[in-house]
C-alpha positions in Angstrom: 22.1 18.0 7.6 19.2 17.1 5.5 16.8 14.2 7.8 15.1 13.6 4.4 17.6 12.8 2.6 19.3 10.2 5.4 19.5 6.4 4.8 17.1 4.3 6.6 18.2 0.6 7.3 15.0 -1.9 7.7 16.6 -5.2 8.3 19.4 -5.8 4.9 17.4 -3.8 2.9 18.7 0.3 3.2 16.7 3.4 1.8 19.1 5.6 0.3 16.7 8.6 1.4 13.2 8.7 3.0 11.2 9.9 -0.2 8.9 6.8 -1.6 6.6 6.4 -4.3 3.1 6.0 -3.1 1.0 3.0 -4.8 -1.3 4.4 -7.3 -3.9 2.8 -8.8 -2.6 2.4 -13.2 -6.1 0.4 -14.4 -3.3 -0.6 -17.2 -2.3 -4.2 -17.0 -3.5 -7.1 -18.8 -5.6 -10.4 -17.4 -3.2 -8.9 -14.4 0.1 -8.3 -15.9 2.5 -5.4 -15.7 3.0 -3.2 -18.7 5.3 -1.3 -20.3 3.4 2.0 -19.1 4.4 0.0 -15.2 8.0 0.5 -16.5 8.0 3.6 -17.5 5.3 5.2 -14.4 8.1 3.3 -11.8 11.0 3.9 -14.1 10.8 7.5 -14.2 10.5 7.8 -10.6 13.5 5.8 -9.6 15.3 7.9 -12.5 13.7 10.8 -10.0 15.8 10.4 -7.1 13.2 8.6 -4.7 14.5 5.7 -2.6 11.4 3.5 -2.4 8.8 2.6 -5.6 6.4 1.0 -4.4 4.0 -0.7 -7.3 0.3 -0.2 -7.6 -2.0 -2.4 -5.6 -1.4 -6.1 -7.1 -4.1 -8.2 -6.5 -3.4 -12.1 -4.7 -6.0 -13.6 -6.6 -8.4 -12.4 -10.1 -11.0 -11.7 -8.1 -9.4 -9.5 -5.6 -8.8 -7.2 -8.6 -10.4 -3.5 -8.0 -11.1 -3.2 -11.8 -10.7 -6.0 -14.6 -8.1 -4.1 -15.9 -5.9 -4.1 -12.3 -2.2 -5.5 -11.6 -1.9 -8.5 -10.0 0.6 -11.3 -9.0 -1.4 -14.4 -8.4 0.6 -16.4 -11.8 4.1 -17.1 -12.3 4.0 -15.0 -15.9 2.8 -11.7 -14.0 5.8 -12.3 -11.2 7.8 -12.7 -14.7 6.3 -9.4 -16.1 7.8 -7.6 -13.0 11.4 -8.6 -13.3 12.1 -5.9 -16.2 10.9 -3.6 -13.9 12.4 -4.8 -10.6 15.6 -4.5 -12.4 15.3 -1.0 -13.8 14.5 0.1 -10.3 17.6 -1.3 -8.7 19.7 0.0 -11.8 18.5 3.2 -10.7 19.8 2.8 -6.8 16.0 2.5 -5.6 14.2 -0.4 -3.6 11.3 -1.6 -5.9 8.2 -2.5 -3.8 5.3 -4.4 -4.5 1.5 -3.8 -2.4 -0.5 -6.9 -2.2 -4.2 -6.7 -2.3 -7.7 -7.9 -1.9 -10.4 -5.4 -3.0 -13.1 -7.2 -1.3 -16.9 -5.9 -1.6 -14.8 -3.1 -3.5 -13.9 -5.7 -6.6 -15.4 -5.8 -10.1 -15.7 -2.3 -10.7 -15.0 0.3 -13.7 -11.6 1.5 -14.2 -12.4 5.4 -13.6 -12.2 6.1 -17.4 -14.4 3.0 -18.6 -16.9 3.8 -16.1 -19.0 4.1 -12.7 -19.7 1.3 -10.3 -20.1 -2.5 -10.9 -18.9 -4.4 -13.9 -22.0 -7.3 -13.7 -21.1 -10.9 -14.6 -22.0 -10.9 -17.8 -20.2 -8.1 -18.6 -16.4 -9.5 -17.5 -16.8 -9.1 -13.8 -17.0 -11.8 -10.8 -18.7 -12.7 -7.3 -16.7 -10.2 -4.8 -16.2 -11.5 -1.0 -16.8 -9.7 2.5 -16.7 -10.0 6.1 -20.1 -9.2 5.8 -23.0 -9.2 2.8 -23.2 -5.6 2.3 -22.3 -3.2 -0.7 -19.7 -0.4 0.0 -22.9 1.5 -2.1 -25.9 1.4 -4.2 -24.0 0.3 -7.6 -21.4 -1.6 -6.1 -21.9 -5.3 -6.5 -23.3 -7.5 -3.5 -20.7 -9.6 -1.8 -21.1 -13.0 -0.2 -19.9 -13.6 2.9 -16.9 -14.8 3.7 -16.7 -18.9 5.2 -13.5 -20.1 7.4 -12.7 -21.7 4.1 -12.8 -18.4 2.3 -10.4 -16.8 4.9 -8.0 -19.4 4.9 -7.7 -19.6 1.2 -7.5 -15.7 0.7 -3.9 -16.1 3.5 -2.9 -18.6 1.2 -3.1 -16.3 -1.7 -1.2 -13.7 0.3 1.6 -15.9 1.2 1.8 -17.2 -2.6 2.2 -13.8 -3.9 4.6 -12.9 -1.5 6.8 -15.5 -2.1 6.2 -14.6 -6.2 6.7 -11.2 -5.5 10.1 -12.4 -3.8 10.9 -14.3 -7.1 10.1 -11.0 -8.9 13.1 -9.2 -7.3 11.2 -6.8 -5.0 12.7 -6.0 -1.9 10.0 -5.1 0.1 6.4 -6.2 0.8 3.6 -4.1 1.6 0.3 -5.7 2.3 -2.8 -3.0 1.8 -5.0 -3.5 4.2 -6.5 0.1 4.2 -9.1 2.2 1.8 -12.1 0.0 2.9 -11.0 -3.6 0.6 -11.2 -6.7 2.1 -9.2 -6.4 4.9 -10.1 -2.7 5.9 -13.6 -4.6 6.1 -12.6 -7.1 8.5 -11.5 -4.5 11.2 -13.7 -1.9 11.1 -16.6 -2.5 12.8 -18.7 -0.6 10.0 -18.0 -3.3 7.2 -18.1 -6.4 9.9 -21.1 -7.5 11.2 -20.3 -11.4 11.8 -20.4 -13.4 14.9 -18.0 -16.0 14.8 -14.3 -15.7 15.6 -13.5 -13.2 13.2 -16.0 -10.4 14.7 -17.3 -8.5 17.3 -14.2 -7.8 19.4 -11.4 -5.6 18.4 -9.2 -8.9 19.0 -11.5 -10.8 16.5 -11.9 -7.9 14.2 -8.5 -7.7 13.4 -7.7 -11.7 13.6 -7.6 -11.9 9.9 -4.3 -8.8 9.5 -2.8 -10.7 12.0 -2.8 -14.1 10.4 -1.8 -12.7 7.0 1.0 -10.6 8.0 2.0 -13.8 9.9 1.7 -15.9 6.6 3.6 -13.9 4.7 6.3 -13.2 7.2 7.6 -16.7 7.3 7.2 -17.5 3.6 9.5 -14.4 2.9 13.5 -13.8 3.9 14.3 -12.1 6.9 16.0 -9.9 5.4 13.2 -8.4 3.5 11.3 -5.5 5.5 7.0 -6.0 5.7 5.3 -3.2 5.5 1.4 -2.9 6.2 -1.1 -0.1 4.6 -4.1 0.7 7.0 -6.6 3.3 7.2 -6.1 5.0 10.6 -9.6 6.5 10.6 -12.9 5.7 9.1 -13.4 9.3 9.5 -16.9 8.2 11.2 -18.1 8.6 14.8 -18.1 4.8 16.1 -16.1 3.4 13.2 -12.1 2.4 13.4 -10.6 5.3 14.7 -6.8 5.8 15.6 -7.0 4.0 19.1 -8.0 1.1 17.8 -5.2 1.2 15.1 -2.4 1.8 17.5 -3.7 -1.8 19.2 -3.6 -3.4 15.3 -0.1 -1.8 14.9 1.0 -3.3 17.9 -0.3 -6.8 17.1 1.0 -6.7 13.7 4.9 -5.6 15.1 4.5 -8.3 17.5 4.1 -10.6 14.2 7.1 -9.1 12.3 6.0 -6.5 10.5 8.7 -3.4 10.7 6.4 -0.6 8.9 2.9 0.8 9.3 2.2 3.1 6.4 -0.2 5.2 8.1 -3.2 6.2 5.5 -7.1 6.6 6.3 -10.8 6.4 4.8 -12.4 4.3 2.2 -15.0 2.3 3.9 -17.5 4.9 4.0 -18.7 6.2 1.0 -19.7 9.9 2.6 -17.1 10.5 5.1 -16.1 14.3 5.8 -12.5 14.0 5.3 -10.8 17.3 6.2 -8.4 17.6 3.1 -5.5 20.0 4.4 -2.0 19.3 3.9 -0.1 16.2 6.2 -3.9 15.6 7.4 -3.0 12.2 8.2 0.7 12.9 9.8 -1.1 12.9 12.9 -1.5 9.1 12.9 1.6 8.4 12.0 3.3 10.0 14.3 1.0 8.7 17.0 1.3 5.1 16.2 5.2 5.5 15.9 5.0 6.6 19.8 2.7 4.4 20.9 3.1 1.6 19.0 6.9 1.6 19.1 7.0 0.9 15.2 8.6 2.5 12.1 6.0 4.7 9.9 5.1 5.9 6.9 3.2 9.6 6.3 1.5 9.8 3.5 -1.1 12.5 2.6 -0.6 16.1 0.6 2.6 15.8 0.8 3.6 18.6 -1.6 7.0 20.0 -0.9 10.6 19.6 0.4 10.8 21.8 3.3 7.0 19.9 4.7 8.5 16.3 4.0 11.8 17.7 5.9 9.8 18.5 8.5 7.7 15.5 9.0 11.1 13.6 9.1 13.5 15.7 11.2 10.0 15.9 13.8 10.2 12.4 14.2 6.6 12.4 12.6 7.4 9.2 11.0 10.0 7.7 9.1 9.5 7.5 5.5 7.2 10.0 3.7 5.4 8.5 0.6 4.3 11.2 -2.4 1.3 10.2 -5.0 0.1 12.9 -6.6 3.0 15.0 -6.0 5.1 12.5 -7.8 2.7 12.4 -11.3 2.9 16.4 -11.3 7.2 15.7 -10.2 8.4 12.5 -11.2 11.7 14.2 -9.7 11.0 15.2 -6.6 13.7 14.0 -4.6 16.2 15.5 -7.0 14.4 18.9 -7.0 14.2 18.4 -3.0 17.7 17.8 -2.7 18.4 21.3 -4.7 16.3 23.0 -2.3 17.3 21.5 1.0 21.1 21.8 -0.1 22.1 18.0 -0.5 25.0 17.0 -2.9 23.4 13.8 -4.2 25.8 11.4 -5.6 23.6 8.9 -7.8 22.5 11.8 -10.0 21.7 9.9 -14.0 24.6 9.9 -15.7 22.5 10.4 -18.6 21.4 13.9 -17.4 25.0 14.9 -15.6 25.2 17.8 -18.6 21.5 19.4 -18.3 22.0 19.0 -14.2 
């Protein structure tokens, strides 16, 4: 029997199979709200079989927006925008997901297609915020660093948009704290250079995930499983580095989150990232040991039989496709075919061309 296509049960919320949409970056919404490309990019990929969609990166507040042209869930007519597509998703016997996100010293810059670097003031961008004062590179813009006040207000954002995204219908929470943004800069001791309470030690480092994924566990059901996004690795010899991140992820269950979705980079611009297939499986089936949590593998994840395999190992628990999924919104039902599985929520629309 099929691992990959078994149901997974996180709290009241069940996973029909282990296959989930990864968040991609759209740089399609408007002053932060979902389009209908959001409908059709998720829609199609529910209709595809997979048991988790998880949204783009929606940004807490305007200025934690990657581009000026990012998702985000930080009014009530955004979390309104979402319910068309919340709805599809369930109709389709998927979990919608929404990631929550501050870009940090990574904010105000070009959608890829617009163009390269910083989008200046004058030109529709904004003030970005960091642990620490210094660009991610030479034409990203120049943060200010963060204040107590800063920190406080940017959990409160959190917690708002989780309770929104509640409101919206999703079903899950994931909080991205990975790929160098503002939290990724908080731990890592490449991006955080400050000498109060929220730096030097590990413990201090990482003070600021803990007390959102705190937040935003008790302003959000029970029943609803929290998922958190971190890089695993700076890929950088005395950056964050896997051991370190088995200590976060322990931390963070200890607060109530049930998932670690297990990525890496972004926090160095130069990194030597080895780019193989399931290159970061490895951390997620080390923090699932170690840590004693649920996790997510995500990485070049190309085919049924490898996804299989990273499930049926005990690698991790939920495999999340990206690129994969734009080349095969359907996936999971081509999966099934090759893995032998009799799927019983096959579109009724498409029961004659099956």
């Amino acid at each position: 029997m099929s691992k990959l296509f078994s149901p997974l049960k996180i709290r009241n919320i069940e996973l029909k199979n282990r296959i989930a949409v990864s968040p991609m970056c759209q740089y399609s919404s408007a002053n932060g709200v979902p389009t209908d490309w959001h409908l059709v990019h998720l829609g199609s990929r529910a209709a595809g079989g997979a048991g988790l969609i998880l949204t783009e990166a929606a940004a807490v507040s305007p200025i934690g927006r990657i581009s000026p042209d990012d998702s985000g869930i930080w009014n009530d007519d955004q979390a309104k925008a979402y319910k068309r597509i919340t709805s599809f998703i369930k109709s389709q016997n998927s979990v919608p997901g929404i990631q929550l996100a501050h870009a940090g010293r990574k904010a105000s810059t070009y959608s890829p297609w617009k163009g390269k670097g910083e989008v200046k003031i004058e030109d529709g961008g904004w003030q970005t915020l960091a642990p620490t004062p210094i660009p991610f590179a030479e034409n990203y813009p120049h943060p200010s660093e963060m204040s107590e006040d800063d920190i406080k207000l940017v959990i409160e954002q959190f917690s708002q948009a989780a309770e929104r995204s509640i409101d919206a219908g999703f079903e899950i929470i994931e909080l991205h704290f990975a790929h160098g943004y503002l939290v990724h800069e908080f731990y890592s001791p490449v991006s955080n250079q400050r000498k109060d309470r929220y730096g030097r030690t590990l413990e201090n480092r990482c003070r600021f995930a803990i007390e959102i994924a705190k937040s935003v566990r008790e302003v959000i059901p029970n029943e609803i499983p929290l998922f958190v996004r971190i890089s695993s690795t700076d890929w950088i010899e005395g950056g964050w580095d896997i051991d370190q991140s088995i200590q976060l992820a322990k931390w963070l269950k200890d607060v109530g989150v049930d998932l670690i979705d297990c990525s890496s980079g972004g926090n160095v611009l130069n990194a030597n990232i080895p780019l193989t297939p399931g290159y970061q499986i490895p951390f997620s089936e080390r923090i699932k040991k170690e840590a004693g949590i649920l996790t997510g593998g995500v990485g070049l994840i190309t085919t049924a039989e490898q996804a299989e395999e990273i499930i049926s190992s005990g690698k991790a628990d939920i495999v999340l496709l990206a690129r994969q999924m734009l080349r095969e919104p359907y996936f999971a039902h081509n999966a099934a075919k090759k893995l032998n599985v009799e799927l019983k929520d096959f579109p009724n629309q498409y029961l004659t061309v099956k």
